[in-house]
MARLOZA-404743 format. One record per residue (C-alpha): residue number from 0; x, y, z. Coordinates in steps of 0.001 Angstrom, whole numbers, plus 500000, padded with zeros to 6 digits. Example, Ala and Ser with C-alpha at 12.3 -4.5 7.8 and 13.67 -1.06 7.14 Angstrom:
2
> 0;512300;495500;507800;
> 1;513670;498940;507140;
end
This chain:
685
> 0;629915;777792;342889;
> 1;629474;778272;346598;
> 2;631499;780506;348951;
> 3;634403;778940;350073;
> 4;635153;781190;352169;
> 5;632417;781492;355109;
> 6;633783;785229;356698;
> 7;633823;787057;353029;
> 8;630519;788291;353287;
> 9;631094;789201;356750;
> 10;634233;791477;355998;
> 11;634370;794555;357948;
> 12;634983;797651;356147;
> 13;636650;800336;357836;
> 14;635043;803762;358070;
> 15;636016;806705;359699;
> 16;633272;808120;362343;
> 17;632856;811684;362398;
> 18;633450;811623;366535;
> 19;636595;810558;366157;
> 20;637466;814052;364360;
> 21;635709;815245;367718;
> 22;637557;813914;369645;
> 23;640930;815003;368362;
> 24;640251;818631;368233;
> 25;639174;817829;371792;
> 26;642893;816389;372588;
> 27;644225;818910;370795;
> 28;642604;821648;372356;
> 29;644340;819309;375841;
> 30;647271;819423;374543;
> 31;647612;823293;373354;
> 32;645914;824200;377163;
> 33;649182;821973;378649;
> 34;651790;823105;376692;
> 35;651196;826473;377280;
> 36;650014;825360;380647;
> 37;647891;829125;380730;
> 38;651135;831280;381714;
> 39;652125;834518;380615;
> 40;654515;835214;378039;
> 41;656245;838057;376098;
> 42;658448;838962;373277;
> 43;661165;841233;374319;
> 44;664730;842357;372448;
> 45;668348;841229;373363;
> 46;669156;845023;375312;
> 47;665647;844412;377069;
> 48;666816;841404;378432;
> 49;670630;842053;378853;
> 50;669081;845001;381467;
> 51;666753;843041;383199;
> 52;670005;840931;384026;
> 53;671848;843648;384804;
> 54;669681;845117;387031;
> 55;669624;842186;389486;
> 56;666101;840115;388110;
> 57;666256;836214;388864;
> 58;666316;833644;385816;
> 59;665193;830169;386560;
> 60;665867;828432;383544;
> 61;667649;829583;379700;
> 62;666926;827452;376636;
> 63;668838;828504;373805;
> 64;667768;827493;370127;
> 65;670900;827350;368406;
> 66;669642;826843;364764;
> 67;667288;829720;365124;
> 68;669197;832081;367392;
> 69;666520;832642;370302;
> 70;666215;832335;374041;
> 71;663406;831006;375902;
> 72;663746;832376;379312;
> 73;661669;831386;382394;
> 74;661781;833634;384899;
> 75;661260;833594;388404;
> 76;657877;834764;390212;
> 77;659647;837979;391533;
> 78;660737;838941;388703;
> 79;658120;838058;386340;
> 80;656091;840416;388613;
> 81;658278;843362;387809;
> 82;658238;842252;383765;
> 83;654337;841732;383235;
> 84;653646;844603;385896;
> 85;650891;842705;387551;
> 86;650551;840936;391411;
> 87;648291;838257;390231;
> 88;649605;834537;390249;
> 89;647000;834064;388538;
> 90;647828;836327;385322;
> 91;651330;835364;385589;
> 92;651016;831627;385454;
> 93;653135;829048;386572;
> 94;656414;829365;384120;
> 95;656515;833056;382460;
> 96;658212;833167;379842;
> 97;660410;835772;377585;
> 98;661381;834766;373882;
> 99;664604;836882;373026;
> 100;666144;836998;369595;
> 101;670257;836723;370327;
> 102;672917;837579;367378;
> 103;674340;833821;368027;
> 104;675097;831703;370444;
> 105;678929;832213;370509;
> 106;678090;836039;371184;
> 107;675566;834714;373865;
> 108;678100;832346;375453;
> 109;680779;835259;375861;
> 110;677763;837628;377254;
> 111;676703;835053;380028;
> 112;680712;834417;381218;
> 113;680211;838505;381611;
> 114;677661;838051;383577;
> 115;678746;835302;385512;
> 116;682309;837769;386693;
> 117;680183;841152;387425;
> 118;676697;840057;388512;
> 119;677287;836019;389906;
> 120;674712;834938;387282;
> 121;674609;831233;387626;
> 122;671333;830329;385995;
> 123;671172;826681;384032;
> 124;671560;827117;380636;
> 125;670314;824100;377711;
> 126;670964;824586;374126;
> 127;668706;822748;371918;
> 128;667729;823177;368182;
> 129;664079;823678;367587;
> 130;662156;821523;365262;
> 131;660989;822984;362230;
> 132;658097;820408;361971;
> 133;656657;821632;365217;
> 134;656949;825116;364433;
> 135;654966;824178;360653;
> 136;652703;821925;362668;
> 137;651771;825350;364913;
> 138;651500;827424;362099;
> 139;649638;825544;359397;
> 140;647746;822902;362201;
> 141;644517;824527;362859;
> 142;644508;824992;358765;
> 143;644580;821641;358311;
> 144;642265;820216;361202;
> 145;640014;823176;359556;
> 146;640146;821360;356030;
> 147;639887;818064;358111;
> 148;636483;818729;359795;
> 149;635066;820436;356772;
> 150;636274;817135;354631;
> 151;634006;814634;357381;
> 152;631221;817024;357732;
> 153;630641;817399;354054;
> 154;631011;813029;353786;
> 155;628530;812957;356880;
> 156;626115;815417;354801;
> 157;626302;813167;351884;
> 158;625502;809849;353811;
> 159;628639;809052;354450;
> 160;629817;807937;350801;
> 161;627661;804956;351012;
> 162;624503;806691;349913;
> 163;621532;807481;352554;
> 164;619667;810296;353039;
> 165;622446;813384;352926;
> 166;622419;816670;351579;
> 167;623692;815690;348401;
> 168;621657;812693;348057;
> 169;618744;814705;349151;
> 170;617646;814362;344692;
> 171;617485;810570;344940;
> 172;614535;807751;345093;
> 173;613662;806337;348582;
> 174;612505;803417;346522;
> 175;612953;800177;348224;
> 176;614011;797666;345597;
> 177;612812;793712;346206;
> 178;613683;791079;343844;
> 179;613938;787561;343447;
> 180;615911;786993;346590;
> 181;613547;789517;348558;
> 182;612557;789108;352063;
> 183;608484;789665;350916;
> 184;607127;785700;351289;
> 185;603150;787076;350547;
> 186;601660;785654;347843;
> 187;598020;784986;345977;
> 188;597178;782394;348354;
> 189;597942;785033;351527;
> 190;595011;787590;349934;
> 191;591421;785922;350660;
> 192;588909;787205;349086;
> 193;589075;789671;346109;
> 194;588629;787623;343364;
> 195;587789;790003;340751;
> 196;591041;792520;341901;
> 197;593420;789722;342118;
> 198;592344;788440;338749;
> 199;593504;791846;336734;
> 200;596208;791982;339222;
> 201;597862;788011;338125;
> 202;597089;789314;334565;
> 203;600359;791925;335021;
> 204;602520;789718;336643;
> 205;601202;786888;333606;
> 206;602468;789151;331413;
> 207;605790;789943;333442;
> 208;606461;786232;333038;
> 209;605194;785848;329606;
> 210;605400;789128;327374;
> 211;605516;786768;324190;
> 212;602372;785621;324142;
> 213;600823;789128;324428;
> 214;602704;790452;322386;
> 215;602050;788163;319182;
> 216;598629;788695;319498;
> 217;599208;792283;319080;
> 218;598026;793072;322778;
> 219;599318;795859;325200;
> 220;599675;795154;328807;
> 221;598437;798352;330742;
> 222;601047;800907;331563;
> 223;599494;801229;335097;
> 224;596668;800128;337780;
> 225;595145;802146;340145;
> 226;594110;800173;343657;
> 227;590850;801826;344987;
> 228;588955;801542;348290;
> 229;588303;802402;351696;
> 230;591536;801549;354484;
> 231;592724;798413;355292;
> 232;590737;796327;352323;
> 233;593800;794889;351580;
> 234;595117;797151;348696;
> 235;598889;797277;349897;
> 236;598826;793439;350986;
> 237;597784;792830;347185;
> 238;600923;794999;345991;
> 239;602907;792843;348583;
> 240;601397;789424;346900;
> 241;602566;790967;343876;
> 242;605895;791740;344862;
> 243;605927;787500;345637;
> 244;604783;786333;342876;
> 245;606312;788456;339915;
> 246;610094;786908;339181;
> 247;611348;790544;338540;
> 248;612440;793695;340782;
> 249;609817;795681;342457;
> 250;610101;799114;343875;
> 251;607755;799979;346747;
> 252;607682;803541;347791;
> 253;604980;805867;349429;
> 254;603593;809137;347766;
> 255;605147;810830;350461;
> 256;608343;809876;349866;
> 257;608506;812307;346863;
> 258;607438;815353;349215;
> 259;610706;817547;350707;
> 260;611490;821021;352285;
> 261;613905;821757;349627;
> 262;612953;823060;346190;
> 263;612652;820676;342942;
> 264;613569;817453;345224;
> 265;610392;815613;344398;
> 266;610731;815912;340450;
> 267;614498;814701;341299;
> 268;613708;811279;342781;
> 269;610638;810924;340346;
> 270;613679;810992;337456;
> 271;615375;808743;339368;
> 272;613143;806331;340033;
> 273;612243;805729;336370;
> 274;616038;805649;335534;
> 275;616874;803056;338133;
> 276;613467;801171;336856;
> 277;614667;801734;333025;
> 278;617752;800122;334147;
> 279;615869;796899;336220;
> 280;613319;796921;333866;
> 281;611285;794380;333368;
> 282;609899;795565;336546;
> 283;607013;797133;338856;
> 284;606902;800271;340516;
> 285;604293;800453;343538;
> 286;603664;803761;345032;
> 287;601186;803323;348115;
> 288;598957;806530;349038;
> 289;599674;808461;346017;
> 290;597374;811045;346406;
> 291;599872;812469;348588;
> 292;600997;813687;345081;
> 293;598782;813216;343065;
> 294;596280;815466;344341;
> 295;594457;818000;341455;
> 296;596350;820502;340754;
> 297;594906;823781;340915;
> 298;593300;823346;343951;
> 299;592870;826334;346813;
> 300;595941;828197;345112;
> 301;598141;829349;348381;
> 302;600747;832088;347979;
> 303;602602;829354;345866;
> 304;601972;827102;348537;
> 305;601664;823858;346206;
> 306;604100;824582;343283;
> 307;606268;822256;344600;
> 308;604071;819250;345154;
> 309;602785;820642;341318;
> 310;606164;819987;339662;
> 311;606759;816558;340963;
> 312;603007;815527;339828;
> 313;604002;817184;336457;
> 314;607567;815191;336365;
> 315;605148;812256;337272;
> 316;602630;812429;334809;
> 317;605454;813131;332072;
> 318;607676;809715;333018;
> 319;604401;807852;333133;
> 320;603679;808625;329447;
> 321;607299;809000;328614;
> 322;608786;805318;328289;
> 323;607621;803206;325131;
> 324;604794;800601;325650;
> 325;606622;797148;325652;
> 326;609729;798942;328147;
> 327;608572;796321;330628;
> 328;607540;799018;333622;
> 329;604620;798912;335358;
> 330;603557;801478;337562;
> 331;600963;800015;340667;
> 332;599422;802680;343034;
> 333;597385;802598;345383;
> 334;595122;805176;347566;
> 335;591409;805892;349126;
> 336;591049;808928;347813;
> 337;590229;808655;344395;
> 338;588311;811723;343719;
> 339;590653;814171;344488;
> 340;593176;812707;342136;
> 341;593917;814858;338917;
> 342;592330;814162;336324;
> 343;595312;813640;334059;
> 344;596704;811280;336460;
> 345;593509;808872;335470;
> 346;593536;809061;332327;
> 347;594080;805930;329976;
> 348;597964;805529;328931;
> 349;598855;806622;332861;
> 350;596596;804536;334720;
> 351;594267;802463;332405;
> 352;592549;800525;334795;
> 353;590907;801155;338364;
> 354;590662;798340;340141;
> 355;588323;798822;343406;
> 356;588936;796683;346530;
> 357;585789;796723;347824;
> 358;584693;796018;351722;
> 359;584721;791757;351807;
> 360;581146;790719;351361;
> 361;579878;787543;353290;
> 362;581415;785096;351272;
> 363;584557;787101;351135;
> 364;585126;787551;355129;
> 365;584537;783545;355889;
> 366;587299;783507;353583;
> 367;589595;786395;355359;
> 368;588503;785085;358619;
> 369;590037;781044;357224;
> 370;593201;782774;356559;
> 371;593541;784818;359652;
> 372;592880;781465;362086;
> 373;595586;779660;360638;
> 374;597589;780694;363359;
> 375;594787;780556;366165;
> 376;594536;777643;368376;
> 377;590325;777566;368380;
> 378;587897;774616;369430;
> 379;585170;773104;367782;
> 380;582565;775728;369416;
> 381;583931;778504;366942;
> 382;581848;778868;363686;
> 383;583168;780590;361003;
> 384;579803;781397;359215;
> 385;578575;783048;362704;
> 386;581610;785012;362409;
> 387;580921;786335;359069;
> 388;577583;786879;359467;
> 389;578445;789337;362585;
> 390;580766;791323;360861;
> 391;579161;792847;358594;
> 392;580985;796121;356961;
> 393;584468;795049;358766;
> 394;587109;795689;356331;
> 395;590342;792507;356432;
> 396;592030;794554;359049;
> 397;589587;794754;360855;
> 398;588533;790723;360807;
> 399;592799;790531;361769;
> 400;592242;792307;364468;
> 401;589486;790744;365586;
> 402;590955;787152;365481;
> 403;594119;788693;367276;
> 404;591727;790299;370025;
> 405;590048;787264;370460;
> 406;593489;785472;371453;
> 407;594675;787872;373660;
> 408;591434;787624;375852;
> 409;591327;784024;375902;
> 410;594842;783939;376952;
> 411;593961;786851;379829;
> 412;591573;784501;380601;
> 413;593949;781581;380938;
> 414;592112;779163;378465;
> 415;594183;776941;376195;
> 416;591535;777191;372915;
> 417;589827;780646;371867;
> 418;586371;779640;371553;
> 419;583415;781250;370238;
> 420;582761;783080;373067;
> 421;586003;784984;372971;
> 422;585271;785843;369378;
> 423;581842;787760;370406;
> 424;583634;789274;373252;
> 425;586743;790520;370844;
> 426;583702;791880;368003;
> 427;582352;793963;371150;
> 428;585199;795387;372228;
> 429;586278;796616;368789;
> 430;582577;797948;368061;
> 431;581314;799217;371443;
> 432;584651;799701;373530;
> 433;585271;798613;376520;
> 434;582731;797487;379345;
> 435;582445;800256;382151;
> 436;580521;797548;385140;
> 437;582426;800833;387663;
> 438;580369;803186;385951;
> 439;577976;804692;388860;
> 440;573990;804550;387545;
> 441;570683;804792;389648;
> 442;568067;802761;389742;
> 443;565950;805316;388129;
> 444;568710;805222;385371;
> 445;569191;801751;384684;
> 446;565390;801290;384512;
> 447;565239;804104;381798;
> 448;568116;802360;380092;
> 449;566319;799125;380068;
> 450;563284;801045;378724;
> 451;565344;802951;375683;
> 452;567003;799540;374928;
> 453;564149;797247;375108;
> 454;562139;799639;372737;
> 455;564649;799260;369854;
> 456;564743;795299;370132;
> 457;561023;795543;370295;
> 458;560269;796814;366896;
> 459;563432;795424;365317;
> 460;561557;791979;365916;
> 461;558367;793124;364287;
> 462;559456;795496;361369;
> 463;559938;793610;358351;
> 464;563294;795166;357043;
> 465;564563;796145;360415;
> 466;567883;794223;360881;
> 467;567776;791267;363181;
> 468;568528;791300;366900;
> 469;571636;789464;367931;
> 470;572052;791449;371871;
> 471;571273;793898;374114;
> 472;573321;795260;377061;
> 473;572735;798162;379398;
> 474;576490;798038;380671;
> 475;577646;801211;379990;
> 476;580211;800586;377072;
> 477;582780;803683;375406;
> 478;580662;806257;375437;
> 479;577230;804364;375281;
> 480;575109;803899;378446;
> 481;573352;801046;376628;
> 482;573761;799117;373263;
> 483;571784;797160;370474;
> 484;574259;794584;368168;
> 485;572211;793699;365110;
> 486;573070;792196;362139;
> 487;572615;794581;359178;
> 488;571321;793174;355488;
> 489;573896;793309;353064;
> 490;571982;794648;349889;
> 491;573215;796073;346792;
> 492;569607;798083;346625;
> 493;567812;799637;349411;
> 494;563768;800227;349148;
> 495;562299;802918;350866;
> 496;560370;800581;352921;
> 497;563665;799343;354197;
> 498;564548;802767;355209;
> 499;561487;803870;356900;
> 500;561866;800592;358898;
> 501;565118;801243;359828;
> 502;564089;804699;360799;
> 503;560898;803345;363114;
> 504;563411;801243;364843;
> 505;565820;803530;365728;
> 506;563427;806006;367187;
> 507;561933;802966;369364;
> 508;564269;803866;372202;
> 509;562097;807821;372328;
> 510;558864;806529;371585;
> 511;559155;803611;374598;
> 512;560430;806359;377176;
> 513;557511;808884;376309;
> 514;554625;805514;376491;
> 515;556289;804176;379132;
> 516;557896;806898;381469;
> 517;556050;809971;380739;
> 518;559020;811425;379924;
> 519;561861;811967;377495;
> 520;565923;812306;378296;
> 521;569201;812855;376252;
> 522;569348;809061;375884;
> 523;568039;809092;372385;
> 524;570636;811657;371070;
> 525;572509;809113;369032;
> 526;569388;807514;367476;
> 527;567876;811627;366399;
> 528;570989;811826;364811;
> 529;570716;809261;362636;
> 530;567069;809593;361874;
> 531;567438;813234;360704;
> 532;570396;812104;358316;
> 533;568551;809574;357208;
> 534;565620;811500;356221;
> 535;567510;814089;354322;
> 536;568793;811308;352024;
> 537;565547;809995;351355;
> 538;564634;813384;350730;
> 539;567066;815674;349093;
> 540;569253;812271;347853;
> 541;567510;809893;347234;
> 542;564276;811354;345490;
> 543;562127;809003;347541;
> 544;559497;812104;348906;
> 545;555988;812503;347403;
> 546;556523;816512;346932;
> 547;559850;816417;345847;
> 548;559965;813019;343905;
> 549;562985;811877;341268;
> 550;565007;814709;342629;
> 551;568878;814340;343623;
> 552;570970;817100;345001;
> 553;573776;814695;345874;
> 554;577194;815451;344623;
> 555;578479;812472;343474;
> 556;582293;814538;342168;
> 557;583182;815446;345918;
> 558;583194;819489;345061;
> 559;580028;819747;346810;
> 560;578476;823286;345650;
> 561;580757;825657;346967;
> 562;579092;828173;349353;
> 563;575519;828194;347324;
> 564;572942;825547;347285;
> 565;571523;824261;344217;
> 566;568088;824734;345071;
> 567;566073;827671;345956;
> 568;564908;828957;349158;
> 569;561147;827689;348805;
> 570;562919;824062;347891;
> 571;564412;824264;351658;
> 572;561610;824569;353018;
> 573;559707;822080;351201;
> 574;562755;820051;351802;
> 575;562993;820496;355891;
> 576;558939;819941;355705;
> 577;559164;816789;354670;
> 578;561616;815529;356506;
> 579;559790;816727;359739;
> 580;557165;814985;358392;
> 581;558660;811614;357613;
> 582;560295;811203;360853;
> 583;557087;812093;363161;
> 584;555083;809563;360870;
> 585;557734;807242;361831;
> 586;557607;808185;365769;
> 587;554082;808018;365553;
> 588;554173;804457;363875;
> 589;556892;803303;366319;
> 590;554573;804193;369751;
> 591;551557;802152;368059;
> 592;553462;799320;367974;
> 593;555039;799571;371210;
> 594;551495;800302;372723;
> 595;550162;796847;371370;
> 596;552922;794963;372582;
> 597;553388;796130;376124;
> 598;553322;793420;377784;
> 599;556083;791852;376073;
> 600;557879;794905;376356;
> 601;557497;794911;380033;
> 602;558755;791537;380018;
> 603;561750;792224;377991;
> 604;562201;795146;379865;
> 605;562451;793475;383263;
> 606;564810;790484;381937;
> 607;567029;793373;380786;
> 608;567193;795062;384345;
> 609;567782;791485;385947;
> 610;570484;790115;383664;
> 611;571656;793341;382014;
> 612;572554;791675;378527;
> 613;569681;789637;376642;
> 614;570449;787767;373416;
> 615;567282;786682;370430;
> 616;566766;783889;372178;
> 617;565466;785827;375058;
> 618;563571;787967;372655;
> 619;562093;785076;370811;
> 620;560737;783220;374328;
> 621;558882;786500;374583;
> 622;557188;787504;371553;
> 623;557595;784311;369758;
> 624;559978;783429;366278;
> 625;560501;786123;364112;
> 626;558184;786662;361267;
> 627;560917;787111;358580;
> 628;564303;785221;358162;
> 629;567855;786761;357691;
> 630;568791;787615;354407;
> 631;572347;786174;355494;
> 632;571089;783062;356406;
> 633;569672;782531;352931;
> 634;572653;783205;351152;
> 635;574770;781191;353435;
> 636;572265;778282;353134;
> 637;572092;778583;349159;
> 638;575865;778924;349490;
> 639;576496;775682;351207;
> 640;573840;773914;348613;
> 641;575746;774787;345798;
> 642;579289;773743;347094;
> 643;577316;770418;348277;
> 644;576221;770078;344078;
> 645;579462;770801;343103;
> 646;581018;768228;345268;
> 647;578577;766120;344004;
> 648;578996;766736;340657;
> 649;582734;766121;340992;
> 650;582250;762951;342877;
> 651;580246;761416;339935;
> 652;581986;759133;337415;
> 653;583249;760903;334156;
> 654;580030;759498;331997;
> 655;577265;759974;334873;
> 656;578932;764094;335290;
> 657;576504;767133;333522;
> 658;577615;770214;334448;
> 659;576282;772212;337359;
> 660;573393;775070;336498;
> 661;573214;778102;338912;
> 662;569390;779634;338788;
> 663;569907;782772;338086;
> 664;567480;784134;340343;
> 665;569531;782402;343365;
> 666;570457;785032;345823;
> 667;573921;783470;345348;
> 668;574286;784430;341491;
> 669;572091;787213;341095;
> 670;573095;789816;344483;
> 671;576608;790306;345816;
> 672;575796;791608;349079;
> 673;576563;795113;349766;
> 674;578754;795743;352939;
> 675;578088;798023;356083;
> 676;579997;799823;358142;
> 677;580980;798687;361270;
> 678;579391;801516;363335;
> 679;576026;800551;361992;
> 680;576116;796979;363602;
> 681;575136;798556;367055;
> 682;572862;801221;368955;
> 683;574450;803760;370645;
> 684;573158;805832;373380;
end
């Protein structure tokens, strides 16, 4: 039935704020400063009084109490002088006072006609009778406004009665609950890419939907899933699709949620979550960046530094294998630091399965980039397999970011489309930084810029594995004087051929200042960098050197070797030997090939100085098409050839239809292509 009544959900519920209690003990501290209006006052007896009367002292105004038998007497400022013993108006006030205790009043009334006949008293006289609730109300009134503020400021500690994050709530889950009616519209369709983790995901929210048919079969759905992989892959937008697609409550929390100041807090809320889950269950529990708890415990021991943190991962492990196996809870985590998770945190019954959400591939970011131009008003210029072929190693926030980049400079720009040129200019500015044209460079500088620059694209156009050219600037960029975009091979393997190339490349910006200049400069600092890392791996890694071949001292665990090395002293040097040796081979190989194309490094060198940015087509007018093709193109061409024989295939009448074969020695079937980061898709210098 619907609500006929349109303002019940909207009634207001009335709830005392704690600056109203404020504000009374304000007026009341008004109110007490008025009504004694900061004048003096004393207590004196009935013969005290009777002699001050005698003896001639002034009287401005008598109030007699007759129910309690007392005088309040204000005197005059001459006499009050003479009473309090002091000259100061200030002391005295404006109405002194005397309180005076009389037998009665009838005894009073006969005293004053006395005084009237010897002395000419004629001061006013009021009788009143004094309230007994103001005199409680003085007496027991800062009592009560006492109990009063300590009544509000223990509500206010405790969140006000509502619940919140008070003292006494401090114990309970920060879970936020979303169910059926939730405001999370993600779904499946909202995650491109990640096939393979979306598959084992939909297989828990299957089962969600449809325990029965599991459970016939005799099957048991995993108690949890871990989501692994590097930032913004997408692992918390999965648990978000999740949360959209599974018809029962979720609870999304973050590891640090469990963490407090206060002692035995974090195993608290971990009870509590599980009881409020026990009571939604069926449900799912999602705790994103759990290693903020989860971490092994154990680890660099600290005056008692982590017992906390300890007990909640011990309350955690403990609920995780506490509830039966068909209670209908599902615990989802996810984090990017995998390896310094406890071990008993991994272990099957807790978490059973590891799902890694891996950097997109190529097919995986045209797919991320289709969902993130929904939105994006772009012409027919943009292509969305140049896009994925250019970033290479970019993670789905990043390809989000780049999309939204390339909108906000096209509408700097005042265009009504983004076009493809605003997409290159957005991939810069996230890789390289900003452009710095302001930046003040000589001659002699931009020339040796040119040089440095035009040496790298140089032998990336002859070396076989070297990754292809796609521009060159020397417009000082972040903190690069110059810059090299290329487009790095996504392989799952790497020969060492590849990585020698890769390694004569990078040191063609040295080798073309030394052939070309006479001299060297810090330009190259970037590119040594590299090259000596790179060596070391091929080395002391990879096993890949003649003298110390099939040998790995690579730590695969993350506890590296503490403060020894696992090899001797001899093995260093043998070790720094050849890498000294591989790299000057390389710097050796990279100046012979420089020195027989000089000329069209000249050439390249000069278009660089003239134009300042120079793309392959530049490069290929020079030396001529490049020898070997992209490994992207391929699998993009092989790619569009078999959704072209599936179409077909579909197209063809029911009798005519055999099913499609993939060769399994197609790029497409056999290699997923192994992602870069995005640093490595430029030169720095």
């Amino acid at each position: 039935m619907g609500n006929n009544n349109p303002q019940k959900g909207n009634k207001k519920i009335f709830r005392i704020n704690l600056y109203w209690m404020y504000a009374l003990i304000a007026l009341s501290l008004i109110g007490v400063y008025y009504m004694n209006d900061g004048s003096s006052s004393k207590k004196v007896s009935w013969t005290e009084f009777e002699q001050m009367v005698q003896e001639g002292g002034t009287v401005e105004r008598i109030t007699v109490y007759t129910n309690k038998d007392y005088l309040e007497v204000v005197l005059s400022d001459s006499t009050a002088r003479k009473v309090f013993k002091t000259d100061d108006a200030k002391k005295i006030g404006r109405s002194p006072k005397l309180f005076v205790n009389i037998p009665d009043a009838a005894t009073f009334n006969e005293e004053v006609n006395t005084w009237k006949e010897k002395f000419g008293f004629s001061t006013q006289i009021n009788y009143e009778k004094s309230s007994d609730f103001s005199d409680m109300l003085w007496s027991f009134g800062p009592i009560i406004l006492l109990f009063v503020f300590w009544f509000f400021l223990m509500r206010r500690m405790s969140g006000g009665g509502g619940g919140g994050g008070g003292v006494f709530n401090v114990g309970k889950s920060k879970a936020q609950l979303f169910d059926k009616e939730g405001s999370i519209k993600v779904s499946f369709k909202d995650v491109a890419g990640l096939s393979e983790a979306k598959e084992e995901v939909e297989e828990i929210v299957e089962f969600l939907k449809n325990p029965k048919r599991y459970n016939e079969l005799g099957g048991k759905i995993p108690k949890g899933a871990l989501l692994v992989g590097p930032p913004g892959t997408g692992k918390t937008l999965l648990a978000k699709a999740v949360a959209g697609e599974a018809n029962v409550p979720f609870f999304s929390l973050s590891g640090s949620d469990f963490v407090e100041m206060f002692v035995g807090v974090g195993a608290s809320r971990v009870r509590d979550l599980f009881r409020q889950a026990k009571e939604k269950s069926p449900c799912i529990i999602f705790i994103d960046e759990i290693d903020a708890v989860g971490r092994a415990r154990g680890r660099n021991p600290n005056m008692g530094a982590n017992d906390e943190r300890e007990n909640t991962l011990n309350q955690l492990l403990t609920e995780m294998d506490g509830f039966g196996t068909n209670s209908g809870i599902i615990v989802l985590a996810a984090t990017n630091r995998v390896d310094i998770l406890d071990k008993a945190l991994l272990r099957a019954g807790r978490f059973d399965r590891q799902i890694y959400v891996e950097l997109p591939d190529l097919n995986d970011r045209k797919e991320i980039f289709k969902v993130h131009l929904r939105g994006v008003k772009i012409d027919d210029s943009v292509d969305i397999d140049l896009l994925a072929r250019q970033t290479p190693g970019f993670s789905g926030a990043d390809i989000a970011n780049v999309c939204n980049e390339a909108a906000l400079i096209a509408a700097r720009k005042r265009k009504q489309w983004v076009q493809k040129q605003d997409f290159m200019d957005a991939v810069d500015r996230i890789i390289g930084g900003l452009e710095k044209r302001t930046k003040i460079t000589t001659n002699e500088e931009k020339r040796s810029i040119a040089i440095h620059e035009a040496g790298h694209a140089a032998l990336s156009w002859f070396l076989q594995y070297a990754n292809p050219l796609v521009k060159v600037t020397i417009v000082p960029r972040g903190k690069a004087l110059g810059a090299a975009w290329y487009l790095p091979e996504e392989r799952q393997i790497t020969p060492k051929e590849a990585m020698l190339d890769e390694m004569c490349a990078t040191l063609g910006g040295r080798a073309a200042e030394e052939l070309f200049i006479g001299h060297i400069s810090t330009g190259a600092a970037n590119d040594l960098e590299r090259v000596t890392k790179q060596a070391y791996a091929i080395v002391a890694y990879f096993g890949m050197s003649s003298e110390l071949p099939n040998i790995s001292y690579y730590d695969s665990t993350g506890q590296d070797y503490g403060f020894t090395k696992p090899y001797s002293e001899e093995t260093a040097r043998t070790i720094d030997k050849e890498v000294s040796r591989i790299i000057s081979e390389q710097y050796e190989r990279a100046k012979k090939l420089l020195s027989e194309h000089a000329e069209g490094h000249a050439q390249l060198t000069q278009v660089l100085i003239e134009r300042e940015v120079i793309f392959t087509e530049d490069v290929e007018r020079i030396f001529g098409k490049r020898q070997w093709a992209s490994r992207s193109e391929e699998i993009l061409r092989d790619n569009k050839a078999l959704e072209e024989q599936k179409a077909e295939v579909s197209a063809a009448p029911a009798g005519d239809a055999e099913p499609a074969k993939v060769d399994a020695e197609s790029p497409a079937a056999a290699e997923t292509p192994a992602a870069k980061t995005p640093a490595e898709t430029k030169e720095k210098e």
